[in-house]
N, C-alpha and C positions, 0 to 999 in steps of 0.2 A: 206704273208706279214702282212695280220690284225694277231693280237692273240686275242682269246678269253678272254672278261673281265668279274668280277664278284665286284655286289656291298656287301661293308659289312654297317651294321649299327653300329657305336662301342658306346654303354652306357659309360658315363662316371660319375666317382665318382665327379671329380674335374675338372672346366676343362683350369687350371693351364697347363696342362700337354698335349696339343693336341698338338704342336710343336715335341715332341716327339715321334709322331704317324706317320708324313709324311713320314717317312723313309719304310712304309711299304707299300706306294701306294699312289695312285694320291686323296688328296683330295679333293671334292667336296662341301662340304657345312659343317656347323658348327653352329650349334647352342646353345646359350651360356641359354636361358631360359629354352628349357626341357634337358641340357646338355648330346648331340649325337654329331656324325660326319659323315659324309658318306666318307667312300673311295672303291675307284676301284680298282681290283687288276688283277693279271693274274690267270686265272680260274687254272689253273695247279698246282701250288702250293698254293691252297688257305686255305686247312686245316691244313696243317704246318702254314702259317700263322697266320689262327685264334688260333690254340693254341696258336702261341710267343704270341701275343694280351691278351688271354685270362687271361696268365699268370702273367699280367703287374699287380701292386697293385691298380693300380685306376683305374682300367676297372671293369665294373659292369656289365656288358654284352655284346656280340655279334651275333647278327643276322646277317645270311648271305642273300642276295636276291635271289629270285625266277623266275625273268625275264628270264637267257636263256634259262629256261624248260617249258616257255610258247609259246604256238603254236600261231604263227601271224598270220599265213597263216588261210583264213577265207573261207566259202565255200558261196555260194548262197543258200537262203534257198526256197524251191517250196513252195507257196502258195496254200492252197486247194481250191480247186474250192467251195466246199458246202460251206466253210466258207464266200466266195467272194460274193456268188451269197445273203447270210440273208446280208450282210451289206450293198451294193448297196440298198437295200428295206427295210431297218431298221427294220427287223423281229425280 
């Protein structure tokens, strides 16, 4: 049911032209001072995409994100005891 999403960040030369851009994913935010955009796309076809993009004349760059190759999943970390026992005692 979910599909996998993937953010891009697209540089923008102009950004006259970010209405032209929705057509290639859901987007999120816009910024017209350091002229980006962020959109979501479907992780599956995401680098056929960023080439169409890339290939646009006022796109000045795209970075793709990193998030779903980051591990959430966190472990507990053991404290050492010798550590434990100098800070109790301010050693």
């Amino acid at each position: 049911m979910w599909t996998s999403r993937q953010g891009m960040v697209i540089w923008l030369k102009n950004m006259k032209y970010v209405r032209k851009l929705r057509k290639y994913g859901h987007m999120i935010y816009a910024s017209k001072n350091q002229k980006y955009i962020v959109i979501y796309t479907n992780q599956e076809g995401i680098e056929e995409v960023k080439s169409q993009i890339e290939g646009l004349p006022f796109v000045a760059k795209v970075d793709l994100s990193f998030k779903p190759f980051i591990k959430t999943e966190y472990e507990k970390v053991s404290h050492d005891k010798s550590k434990e026992f100098d800070y109790k005692y301010d050693l």
